[in-house]
ZADREN-117444 format. One line per field, with one value per atom (N, C-alpha, C, O, CB): residue number from 1; residue in three letters; atom name; x, y, z. Coordinates in Angstrom, 2 decimals, decimal comma, always signed. Atoms other than C-alpha are relative to their C-alpha. Glycine has a CB too. Layout:
BEGIN
nr c(NUM/...) .
rest c(Ala/...) .
atom c(CA/...) .
px c(X/...) .
py c(Y/...) .
pz c(Z/...) .
# end
This chain:
BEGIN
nr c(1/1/1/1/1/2/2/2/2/2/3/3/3/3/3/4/4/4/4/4/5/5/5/5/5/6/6/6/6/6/7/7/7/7/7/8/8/8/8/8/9/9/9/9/9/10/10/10/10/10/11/11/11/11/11/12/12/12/12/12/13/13/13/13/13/14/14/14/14/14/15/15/15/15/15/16/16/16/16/16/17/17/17/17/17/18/18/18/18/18/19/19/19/19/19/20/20/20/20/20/21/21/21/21/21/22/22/22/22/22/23/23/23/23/23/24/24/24/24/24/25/25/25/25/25/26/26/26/26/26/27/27/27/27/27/28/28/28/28/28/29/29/29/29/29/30/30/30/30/30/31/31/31/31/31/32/32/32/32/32/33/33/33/33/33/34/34/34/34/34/35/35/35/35/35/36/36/36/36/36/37/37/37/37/37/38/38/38/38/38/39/39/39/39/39/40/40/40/40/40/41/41/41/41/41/42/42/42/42/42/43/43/43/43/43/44/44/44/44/44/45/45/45/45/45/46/46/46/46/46/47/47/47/47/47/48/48/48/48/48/49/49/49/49/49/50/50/50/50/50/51/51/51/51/51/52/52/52/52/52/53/53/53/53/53/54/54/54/54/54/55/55/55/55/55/56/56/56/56/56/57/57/57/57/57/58/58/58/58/58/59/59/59/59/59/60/60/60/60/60/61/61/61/61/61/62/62/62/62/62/63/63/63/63/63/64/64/64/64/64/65/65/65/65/65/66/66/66/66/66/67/67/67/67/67/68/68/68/68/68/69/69/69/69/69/70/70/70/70/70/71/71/71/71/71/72/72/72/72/72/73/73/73/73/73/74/74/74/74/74/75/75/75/75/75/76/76/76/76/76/77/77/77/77/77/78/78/78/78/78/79/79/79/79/79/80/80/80/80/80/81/81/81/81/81/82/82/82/82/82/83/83/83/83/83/84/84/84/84/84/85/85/85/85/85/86/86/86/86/86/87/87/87/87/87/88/88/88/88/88/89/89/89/89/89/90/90/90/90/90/91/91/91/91/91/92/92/92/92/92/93/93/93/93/93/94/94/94/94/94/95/95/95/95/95/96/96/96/96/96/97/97/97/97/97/98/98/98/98/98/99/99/99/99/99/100/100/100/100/100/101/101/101/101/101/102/102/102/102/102/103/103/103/103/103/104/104/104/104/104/105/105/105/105/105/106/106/106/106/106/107/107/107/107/107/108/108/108/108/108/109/109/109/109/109/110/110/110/110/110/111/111/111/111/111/112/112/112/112/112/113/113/113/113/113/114/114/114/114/114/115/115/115/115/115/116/116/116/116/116/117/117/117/117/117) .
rest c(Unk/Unk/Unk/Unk/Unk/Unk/Unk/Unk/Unk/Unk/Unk/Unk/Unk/Unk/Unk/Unk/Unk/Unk/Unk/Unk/Unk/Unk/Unk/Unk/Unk/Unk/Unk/Unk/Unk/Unk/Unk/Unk/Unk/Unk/Unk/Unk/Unk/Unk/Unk/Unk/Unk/Unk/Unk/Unk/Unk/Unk/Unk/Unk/Unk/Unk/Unk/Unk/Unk/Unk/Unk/Unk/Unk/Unk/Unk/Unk/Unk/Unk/Unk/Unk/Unk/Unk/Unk/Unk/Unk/Unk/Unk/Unk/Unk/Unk/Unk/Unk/Unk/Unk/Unk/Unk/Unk/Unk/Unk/Unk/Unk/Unk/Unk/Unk/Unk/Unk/Unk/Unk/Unk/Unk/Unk/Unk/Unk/Unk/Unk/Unk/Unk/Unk/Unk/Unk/Unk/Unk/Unk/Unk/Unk/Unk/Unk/Unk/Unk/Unk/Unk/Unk/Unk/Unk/Unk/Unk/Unk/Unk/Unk/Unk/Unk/Unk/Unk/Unk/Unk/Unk/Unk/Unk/Unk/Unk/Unk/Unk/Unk/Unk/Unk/Unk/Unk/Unk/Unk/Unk/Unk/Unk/Unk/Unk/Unk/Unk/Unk/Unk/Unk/Unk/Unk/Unk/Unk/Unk/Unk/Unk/Unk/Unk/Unk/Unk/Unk/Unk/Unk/Unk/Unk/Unk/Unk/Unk/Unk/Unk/Unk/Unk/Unk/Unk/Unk/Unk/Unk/Unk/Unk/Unk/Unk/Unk/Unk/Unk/Unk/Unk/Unk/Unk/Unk/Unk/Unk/Unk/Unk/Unk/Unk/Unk/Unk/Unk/Unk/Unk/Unk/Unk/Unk/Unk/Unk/Unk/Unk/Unk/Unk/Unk/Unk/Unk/Unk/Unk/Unk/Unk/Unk/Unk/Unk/Unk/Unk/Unk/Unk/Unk/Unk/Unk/Unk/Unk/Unk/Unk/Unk/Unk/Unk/Unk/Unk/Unk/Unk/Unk/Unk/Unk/Unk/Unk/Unk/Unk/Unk/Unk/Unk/Unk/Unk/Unk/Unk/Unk/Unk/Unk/Unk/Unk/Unk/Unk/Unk/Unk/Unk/Unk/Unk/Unk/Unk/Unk/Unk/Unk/Unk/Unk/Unk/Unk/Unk/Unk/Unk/Unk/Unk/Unk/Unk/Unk/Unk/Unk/Unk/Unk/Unk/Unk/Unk/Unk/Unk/Unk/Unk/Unk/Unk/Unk/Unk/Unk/Unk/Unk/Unk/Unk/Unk/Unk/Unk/Unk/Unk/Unk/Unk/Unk/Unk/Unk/Unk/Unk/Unk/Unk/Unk/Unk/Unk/Unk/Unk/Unk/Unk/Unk/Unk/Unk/Unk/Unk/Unk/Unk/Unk/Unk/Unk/Unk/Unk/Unk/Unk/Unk/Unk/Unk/Unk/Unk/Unk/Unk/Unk/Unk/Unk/Unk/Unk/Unk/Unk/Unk/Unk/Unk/Unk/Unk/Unk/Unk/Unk/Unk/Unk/Unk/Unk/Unk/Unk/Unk/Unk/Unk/Unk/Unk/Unk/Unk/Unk/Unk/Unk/Unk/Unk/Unk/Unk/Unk/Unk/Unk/Unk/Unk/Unk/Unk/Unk/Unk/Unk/Unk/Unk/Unk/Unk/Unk/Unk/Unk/Unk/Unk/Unk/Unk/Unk/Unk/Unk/Unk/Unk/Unk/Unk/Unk/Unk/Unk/Unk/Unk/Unk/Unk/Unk/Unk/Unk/Unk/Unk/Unk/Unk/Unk/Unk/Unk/Unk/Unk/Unk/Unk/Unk/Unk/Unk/Unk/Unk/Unk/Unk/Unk/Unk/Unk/Unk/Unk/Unk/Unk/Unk/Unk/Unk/Unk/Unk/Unk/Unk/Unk/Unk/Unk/Unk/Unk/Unk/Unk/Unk/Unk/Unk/Unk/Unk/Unk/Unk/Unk/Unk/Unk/Unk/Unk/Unk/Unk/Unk/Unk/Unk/Unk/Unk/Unk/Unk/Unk/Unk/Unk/Unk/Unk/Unk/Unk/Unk/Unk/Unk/Unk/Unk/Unk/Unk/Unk/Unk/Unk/Unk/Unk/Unk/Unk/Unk/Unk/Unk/Unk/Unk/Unk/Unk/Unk/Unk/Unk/Unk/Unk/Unk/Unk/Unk/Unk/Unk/Unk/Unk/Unk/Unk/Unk/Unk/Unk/Unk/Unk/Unk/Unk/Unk/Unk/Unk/Unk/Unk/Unk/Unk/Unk/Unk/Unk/Unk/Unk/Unk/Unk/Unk/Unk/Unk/Unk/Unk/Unk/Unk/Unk/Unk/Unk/Unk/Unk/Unk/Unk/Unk/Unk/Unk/Unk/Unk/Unk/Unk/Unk/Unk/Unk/Unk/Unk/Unk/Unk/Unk/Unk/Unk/Unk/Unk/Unk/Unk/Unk/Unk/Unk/Unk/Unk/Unk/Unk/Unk) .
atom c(N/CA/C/O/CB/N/CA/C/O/CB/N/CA/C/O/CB/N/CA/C/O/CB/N/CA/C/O/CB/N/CA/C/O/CB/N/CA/C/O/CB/N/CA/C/O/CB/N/CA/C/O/CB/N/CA/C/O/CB/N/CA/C/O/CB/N/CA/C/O/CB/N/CA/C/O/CB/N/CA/C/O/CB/N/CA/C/O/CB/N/CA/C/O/CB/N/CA/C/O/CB/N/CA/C/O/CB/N/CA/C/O/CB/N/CA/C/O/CB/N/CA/C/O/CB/N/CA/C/O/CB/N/CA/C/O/CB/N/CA/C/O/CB/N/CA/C/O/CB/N/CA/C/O/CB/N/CA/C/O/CB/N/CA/C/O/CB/N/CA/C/O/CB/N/CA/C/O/CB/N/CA/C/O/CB/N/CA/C/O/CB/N/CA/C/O/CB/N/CA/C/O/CB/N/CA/C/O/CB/N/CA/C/O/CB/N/CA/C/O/CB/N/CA/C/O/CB/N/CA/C/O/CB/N/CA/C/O/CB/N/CA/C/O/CB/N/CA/C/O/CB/N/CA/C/O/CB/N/CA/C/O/CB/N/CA/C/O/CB/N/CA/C/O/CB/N/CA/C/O/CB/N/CA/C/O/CB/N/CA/C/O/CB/N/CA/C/O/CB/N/CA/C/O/CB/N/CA/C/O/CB/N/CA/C/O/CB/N/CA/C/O/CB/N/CA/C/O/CB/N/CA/C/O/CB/N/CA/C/O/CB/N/CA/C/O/CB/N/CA/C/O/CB/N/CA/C/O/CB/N/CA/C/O/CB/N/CA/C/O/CB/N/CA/C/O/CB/N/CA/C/O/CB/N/CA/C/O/CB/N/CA/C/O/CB/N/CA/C/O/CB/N/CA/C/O/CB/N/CA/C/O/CB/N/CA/C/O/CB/N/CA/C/O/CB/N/CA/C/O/CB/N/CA/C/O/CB/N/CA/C/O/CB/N/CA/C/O/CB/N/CA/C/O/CB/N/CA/C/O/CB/N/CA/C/O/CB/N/CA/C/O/CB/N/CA/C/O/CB/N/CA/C/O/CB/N/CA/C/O/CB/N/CA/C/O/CB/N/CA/C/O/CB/N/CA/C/O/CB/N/CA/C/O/CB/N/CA/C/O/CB/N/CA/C/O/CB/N/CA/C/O/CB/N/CA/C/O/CB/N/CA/C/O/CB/N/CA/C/O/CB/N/CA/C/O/CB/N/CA/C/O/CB/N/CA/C/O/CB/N/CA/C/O/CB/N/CA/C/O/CB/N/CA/C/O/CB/N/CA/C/O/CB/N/CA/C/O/CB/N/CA/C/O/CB/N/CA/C/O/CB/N/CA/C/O/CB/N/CA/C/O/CB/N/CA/C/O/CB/N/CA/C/O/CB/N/CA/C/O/CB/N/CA/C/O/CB/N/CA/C/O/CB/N/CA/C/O/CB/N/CA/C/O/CB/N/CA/C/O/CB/N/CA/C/O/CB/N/CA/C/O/CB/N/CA/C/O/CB/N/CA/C/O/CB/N/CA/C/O/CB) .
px c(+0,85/+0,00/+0,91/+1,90/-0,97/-1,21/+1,71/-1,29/-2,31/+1,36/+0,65/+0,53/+0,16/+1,07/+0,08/+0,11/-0,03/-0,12/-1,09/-1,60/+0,37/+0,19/-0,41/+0,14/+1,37/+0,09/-1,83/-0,30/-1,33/-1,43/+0,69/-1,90/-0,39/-0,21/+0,68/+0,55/-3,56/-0,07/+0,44/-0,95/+0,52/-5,01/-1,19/-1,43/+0,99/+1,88/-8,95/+0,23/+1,02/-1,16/+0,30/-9,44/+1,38/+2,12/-1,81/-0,62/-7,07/+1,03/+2,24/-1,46/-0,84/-6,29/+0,45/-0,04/-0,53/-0,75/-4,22/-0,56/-0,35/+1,67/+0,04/-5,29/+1,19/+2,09/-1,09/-1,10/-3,30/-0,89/-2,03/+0,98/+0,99/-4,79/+0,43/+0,91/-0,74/-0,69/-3,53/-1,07/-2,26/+0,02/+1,43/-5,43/+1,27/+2,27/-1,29/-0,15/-4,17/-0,83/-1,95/+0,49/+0,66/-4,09/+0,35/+1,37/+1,50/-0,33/-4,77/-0,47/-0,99/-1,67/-0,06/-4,69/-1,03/-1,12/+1,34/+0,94/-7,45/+0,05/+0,30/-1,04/-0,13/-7,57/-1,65/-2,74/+0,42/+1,69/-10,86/-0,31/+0,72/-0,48/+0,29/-12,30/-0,48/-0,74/-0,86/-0,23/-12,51/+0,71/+0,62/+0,00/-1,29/-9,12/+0,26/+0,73/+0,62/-0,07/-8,91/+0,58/+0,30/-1,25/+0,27/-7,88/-0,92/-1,63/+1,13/+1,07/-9,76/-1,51/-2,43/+0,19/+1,18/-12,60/-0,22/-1,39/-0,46/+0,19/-12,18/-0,43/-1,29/+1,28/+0,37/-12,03/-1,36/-2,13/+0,82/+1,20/-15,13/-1,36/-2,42/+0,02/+0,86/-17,28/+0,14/-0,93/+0,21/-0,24/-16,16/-0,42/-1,01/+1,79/+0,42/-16,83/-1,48/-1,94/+1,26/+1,26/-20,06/-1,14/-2,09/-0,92/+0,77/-22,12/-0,04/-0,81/+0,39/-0,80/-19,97/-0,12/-0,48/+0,77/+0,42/-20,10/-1,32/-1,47/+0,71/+1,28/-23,58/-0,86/-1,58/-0,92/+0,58/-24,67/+0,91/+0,20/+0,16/-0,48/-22,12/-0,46/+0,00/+1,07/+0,29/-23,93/+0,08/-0,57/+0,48/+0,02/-22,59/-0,91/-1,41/+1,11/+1,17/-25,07/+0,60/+1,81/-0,90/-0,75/-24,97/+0,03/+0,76/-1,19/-0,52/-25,18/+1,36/+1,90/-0,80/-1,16/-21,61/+1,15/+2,34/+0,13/-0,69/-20,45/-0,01/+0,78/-0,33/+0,19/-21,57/+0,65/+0,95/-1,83/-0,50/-20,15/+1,50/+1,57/-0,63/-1,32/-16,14/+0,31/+1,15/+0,47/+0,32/-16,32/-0,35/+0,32/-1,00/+0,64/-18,49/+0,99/+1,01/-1,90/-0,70/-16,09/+1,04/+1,43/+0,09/-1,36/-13,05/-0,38/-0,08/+0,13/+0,41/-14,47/-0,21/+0,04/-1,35/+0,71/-16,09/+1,37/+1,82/-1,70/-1,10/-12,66/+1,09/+1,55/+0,83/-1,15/-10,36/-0,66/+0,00/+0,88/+0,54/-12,68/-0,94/-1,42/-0,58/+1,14/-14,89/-1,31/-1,93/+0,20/+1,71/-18,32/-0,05/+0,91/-0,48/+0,54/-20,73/-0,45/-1,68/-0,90/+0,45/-21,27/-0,73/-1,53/+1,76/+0,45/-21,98/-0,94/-1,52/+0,82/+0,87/-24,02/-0,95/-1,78/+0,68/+1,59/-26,45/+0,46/-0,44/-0,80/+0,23/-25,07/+0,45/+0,75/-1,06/-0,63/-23,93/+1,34/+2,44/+0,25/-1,31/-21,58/+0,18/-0,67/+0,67/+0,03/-20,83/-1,13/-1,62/+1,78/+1,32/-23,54/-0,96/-1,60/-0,77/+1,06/-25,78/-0,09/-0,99/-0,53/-0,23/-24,43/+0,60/+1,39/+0,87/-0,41/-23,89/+1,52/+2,33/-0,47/-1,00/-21,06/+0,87/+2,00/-0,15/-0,26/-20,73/-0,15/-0,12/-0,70/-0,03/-20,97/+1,07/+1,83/-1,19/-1,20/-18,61/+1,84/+2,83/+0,00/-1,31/-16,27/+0,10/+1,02/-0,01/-0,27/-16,72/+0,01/+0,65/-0,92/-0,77/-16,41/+1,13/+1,91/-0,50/-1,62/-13,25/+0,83/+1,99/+0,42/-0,93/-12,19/-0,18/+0,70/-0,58/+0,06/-13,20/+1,16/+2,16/-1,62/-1,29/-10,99/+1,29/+2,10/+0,04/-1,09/-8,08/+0,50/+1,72/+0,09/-0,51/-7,91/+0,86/+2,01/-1,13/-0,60/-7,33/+0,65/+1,38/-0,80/-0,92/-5,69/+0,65/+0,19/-0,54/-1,36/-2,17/+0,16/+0,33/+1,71/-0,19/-1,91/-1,31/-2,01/+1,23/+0,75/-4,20/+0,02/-0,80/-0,26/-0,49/-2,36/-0,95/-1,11/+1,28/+0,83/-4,79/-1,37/-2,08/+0,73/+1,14/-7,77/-0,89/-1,18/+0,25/+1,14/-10,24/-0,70/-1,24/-0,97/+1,26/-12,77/+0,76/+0,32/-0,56/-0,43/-10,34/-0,37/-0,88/+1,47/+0,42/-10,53/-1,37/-1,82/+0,70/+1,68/-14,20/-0,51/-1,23/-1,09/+0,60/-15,06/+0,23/-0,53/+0,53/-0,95/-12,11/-1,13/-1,70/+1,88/+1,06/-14,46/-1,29/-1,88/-0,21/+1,23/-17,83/+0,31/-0,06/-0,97/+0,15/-16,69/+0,53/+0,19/+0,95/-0,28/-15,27/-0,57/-0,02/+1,13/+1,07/-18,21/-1,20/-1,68/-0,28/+0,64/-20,55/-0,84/-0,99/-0,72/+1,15/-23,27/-0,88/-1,38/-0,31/+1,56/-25,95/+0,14/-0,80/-0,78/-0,26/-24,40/-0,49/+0,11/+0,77) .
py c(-1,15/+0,00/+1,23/+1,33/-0,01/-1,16/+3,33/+1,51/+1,73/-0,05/-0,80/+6,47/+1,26/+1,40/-0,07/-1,31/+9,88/+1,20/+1,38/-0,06/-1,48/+13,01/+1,00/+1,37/+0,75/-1,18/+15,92/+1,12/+1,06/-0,18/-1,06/+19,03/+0,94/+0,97/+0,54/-0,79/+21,97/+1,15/+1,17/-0,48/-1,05/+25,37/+0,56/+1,27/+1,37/-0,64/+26,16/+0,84/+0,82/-0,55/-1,34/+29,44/-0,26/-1,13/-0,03/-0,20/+29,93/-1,77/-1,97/+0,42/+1,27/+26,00/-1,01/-1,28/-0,67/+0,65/+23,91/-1,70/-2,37/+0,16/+1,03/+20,69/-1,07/-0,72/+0,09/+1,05/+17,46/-1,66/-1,88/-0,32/+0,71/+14,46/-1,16/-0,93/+0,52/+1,45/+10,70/-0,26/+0,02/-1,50/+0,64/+9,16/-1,28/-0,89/+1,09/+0,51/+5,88/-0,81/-0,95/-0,28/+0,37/+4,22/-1,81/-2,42/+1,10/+1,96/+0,03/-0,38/+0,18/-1,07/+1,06/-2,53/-0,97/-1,40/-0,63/+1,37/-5,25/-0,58/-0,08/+0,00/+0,79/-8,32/+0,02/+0,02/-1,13/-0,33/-7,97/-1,15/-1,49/+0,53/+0,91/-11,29/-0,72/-1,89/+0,21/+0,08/-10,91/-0,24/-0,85/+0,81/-0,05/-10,79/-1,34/-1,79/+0,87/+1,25/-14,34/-0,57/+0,24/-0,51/+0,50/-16,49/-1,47/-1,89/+0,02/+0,61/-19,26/+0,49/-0,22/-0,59/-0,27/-17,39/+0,59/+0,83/+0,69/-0,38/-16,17/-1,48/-1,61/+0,87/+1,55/-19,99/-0,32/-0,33/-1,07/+0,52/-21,18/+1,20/+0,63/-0,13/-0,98/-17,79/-0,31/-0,01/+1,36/+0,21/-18,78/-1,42/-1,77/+0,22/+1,39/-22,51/-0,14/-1,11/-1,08/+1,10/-22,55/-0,35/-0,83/+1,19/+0,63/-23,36/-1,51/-2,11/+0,27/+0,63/-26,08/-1,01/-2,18/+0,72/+0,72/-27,11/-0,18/-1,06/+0,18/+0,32/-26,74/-1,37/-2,28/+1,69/+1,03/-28,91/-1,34/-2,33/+0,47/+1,16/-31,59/-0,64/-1,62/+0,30/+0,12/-31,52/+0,53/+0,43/-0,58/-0,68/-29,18/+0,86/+1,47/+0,70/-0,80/-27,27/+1,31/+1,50/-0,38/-1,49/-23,19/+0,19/+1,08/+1,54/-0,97/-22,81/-0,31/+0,45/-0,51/+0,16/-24,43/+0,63/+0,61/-1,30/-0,91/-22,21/+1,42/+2,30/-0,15/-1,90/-18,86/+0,48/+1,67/+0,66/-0,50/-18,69/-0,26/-0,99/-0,69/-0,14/-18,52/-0,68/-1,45/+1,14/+0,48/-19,97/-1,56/-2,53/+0,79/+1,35/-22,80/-1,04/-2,25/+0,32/+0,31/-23,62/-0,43/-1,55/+0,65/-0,05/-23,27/-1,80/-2,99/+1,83/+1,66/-26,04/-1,27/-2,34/-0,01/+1,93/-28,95/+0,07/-1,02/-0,45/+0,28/-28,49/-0,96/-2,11/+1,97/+0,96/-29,38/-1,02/-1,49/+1,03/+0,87/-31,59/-1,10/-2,12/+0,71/+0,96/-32,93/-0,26/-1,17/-0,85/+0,25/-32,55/+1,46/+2,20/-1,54/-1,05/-29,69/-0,77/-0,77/+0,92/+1,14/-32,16/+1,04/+0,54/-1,15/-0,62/-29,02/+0,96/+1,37/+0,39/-0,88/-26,72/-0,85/-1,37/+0,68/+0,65/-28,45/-1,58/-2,37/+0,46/+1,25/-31,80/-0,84/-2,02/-0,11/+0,22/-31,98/-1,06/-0,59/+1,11/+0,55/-34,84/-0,93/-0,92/-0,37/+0,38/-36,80/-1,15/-1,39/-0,76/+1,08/-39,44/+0,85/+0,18/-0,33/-0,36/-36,83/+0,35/+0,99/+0,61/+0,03/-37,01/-1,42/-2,23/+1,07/+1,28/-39,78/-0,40/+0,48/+0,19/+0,13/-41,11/+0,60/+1,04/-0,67/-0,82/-39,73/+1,38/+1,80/-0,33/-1,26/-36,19/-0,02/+0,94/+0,37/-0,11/-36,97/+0,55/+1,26/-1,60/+0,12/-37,75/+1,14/+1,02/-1,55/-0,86/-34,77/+1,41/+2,37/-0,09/-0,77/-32,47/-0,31/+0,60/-0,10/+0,03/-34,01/+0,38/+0,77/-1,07/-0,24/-33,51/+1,36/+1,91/-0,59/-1,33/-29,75/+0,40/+1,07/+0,58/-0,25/-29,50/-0,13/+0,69/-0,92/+0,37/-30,99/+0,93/+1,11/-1,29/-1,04/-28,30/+1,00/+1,33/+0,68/-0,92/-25,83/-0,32/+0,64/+1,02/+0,37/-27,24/-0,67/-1,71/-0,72/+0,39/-27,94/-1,35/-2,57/+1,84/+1,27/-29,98/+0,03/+1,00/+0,58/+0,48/-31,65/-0,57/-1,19/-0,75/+0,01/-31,68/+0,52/+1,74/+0,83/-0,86/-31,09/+0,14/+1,04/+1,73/-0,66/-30,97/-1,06/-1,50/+0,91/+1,60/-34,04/+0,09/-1,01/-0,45/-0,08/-33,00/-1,27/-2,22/+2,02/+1,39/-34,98/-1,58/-2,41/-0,14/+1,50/-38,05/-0,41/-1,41/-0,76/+0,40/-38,18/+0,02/-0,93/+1,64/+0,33/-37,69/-1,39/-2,13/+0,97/+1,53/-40,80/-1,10/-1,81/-0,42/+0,72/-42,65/+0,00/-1,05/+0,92/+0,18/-41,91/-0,80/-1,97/+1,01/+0,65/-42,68/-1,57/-2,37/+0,90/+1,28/-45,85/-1,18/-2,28/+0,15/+0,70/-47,33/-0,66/+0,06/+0,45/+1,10/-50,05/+1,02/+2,11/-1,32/-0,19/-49,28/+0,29/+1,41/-0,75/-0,11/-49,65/+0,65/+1,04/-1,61/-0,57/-48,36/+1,36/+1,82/-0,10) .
pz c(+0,00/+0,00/+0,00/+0,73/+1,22/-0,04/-0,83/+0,11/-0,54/-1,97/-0,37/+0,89/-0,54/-1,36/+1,06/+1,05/-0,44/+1,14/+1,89/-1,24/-1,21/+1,87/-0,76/-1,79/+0,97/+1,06/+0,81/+1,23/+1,90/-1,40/-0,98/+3,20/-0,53/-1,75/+0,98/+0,39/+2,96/+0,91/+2,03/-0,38/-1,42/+4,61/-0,31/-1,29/+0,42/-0,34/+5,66/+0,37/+1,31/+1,01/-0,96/+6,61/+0,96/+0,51/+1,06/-1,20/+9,89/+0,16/+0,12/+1,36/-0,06/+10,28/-0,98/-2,08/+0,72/+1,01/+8,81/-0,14/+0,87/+0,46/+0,12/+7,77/-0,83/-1,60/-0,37/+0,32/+7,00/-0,72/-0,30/+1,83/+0,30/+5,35/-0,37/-1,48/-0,83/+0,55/+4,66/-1,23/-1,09/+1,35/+0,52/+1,55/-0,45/-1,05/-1,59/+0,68/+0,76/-1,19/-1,67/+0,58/+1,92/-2,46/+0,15/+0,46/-1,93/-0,62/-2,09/-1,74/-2,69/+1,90/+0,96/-4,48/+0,35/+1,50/-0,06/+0,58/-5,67/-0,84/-1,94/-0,23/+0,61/-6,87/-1,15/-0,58/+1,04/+0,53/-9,82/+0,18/+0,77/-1,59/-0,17/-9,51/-1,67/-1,96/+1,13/+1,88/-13,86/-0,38/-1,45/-0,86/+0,05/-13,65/+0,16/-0,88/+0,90/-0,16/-12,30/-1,28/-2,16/+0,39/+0,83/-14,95/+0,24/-0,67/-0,56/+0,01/-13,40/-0,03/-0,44/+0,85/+0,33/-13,35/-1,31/-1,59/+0,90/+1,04/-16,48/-1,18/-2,06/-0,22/+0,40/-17,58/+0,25/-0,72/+0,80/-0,30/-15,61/-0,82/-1,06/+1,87/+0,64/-17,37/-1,18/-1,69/+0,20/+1,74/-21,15/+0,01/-1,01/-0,74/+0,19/-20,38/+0,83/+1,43/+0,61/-1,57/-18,16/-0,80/-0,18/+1,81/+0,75/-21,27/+0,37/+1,11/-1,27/-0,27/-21,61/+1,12/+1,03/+0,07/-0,89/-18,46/+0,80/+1,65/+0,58/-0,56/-17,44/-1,13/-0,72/+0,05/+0,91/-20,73/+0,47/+0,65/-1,78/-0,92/-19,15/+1,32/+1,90/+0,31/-2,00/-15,50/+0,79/+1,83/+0,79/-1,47/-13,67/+0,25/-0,70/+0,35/-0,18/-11,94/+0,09/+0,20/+1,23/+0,48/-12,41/+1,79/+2,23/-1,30/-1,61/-8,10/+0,13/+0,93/+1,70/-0,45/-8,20/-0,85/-0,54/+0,18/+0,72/-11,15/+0,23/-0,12/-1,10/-0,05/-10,31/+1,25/+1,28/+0,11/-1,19/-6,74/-0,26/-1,25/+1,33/-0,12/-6,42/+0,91/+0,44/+0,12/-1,10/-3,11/-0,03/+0,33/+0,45/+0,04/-3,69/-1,32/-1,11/-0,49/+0,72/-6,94/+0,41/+0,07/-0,65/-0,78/-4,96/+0,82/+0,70/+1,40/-1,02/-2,49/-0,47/+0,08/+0,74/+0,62/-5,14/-0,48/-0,15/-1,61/+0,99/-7,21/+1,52/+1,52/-0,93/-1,07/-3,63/+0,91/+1,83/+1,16/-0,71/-2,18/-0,65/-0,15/+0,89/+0,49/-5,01/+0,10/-0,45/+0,23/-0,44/-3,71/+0,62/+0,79/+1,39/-0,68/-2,00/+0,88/+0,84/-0,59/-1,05/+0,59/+1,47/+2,27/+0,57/-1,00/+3,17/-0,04/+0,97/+0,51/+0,89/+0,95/-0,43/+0,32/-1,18/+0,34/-1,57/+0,13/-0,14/-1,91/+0,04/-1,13/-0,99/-0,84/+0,07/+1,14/-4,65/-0,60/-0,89/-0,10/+0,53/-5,89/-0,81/-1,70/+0,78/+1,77/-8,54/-0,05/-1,15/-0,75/-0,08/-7,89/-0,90/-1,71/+1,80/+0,90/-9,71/-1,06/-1,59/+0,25/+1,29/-12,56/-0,96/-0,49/-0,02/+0,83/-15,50/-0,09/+0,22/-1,46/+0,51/-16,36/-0,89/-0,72/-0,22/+0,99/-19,33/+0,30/-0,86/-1,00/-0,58/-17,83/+0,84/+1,00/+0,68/-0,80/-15,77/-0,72/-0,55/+0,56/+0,91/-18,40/-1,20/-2,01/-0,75/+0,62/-20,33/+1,13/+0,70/-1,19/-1,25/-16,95/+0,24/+0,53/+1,22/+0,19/-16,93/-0,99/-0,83/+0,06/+1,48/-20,65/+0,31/-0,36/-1,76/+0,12/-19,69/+1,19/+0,91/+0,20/-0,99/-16,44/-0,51/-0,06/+1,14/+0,10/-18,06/-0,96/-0,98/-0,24/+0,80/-20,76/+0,78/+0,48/-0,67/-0,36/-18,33/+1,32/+1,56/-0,06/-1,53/-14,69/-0,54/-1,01/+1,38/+0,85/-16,24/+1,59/+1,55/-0,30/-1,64/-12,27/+0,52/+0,82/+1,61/-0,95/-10,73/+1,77/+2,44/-0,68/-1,61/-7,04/+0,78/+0,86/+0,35/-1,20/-4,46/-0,75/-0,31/+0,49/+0,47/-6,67/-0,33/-1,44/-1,13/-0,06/-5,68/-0,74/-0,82/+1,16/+0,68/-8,05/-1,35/-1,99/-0,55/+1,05/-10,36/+0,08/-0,68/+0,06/+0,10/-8,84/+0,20/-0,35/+0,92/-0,34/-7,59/-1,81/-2,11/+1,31/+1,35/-11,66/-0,60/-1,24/-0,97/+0,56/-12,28/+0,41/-0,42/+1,08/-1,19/-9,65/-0,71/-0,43/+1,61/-0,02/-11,32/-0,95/-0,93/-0,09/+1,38/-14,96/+0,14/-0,73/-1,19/-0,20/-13,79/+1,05/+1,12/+0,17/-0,10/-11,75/-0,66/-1,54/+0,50/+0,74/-13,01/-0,58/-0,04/+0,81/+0,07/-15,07/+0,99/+1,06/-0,48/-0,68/-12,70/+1,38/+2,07/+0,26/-0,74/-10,31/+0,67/+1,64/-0,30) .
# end
């Protein structure tokens, strides 16, 4: 944060005045979120539902844990197989690593349970 001094003079007294100047992150700026906004066609016609695309938060959480297990409940059980497996062909475009990011394997897990399952 870098500060800016600006003084001055009112009538008789002197005033003095800090204004700093801060920095933000835009949340546009993201490039994952810039990813999940260009793909959420994409991925909503695959399965995913739009409450786990539109929040940042809630995204953040199914990607390192694989499920909304504390929110709506959400996890790969409610989706096909084949949804699964093209939510994966869409992740893999853009997460160069998959370290830390269960949503990988919980998809590995659906597409490779039985049929009837």
């Amino acid at each position: 944060m870098r500060c800016v001094y600006i003084s001055g003079v009112i009538g008789p007294a002197r005033v003095s005045a800090v204004v700093k100047r801060m920095s933000f992150r835009q949340h546009n700026k993201n490039s994952d979120t810039v990813w999940r906004k260009a793909h959420r066609a994409d991925l909503l016609a695959a399965g995913m539902p739009d409450f786990l695309l539109d929040e940042e938060r809630r995204w953040t959480y199914v990607l390192l844990h694989g499920d909304d297990e504390l929110e709506s409940g959400w996890n790969t059980s409610w989706i096909t197989r084949e949804q699964a497996a093209k939510i994966l062909c869409l992740l893999q475009t853009h997460y160069q690593s998959r370290v830390g990011l269960d949503l990988f394997v919980t998809l590995e897990k659906r597409i490779c349970e039985k049929q009837n399952a």
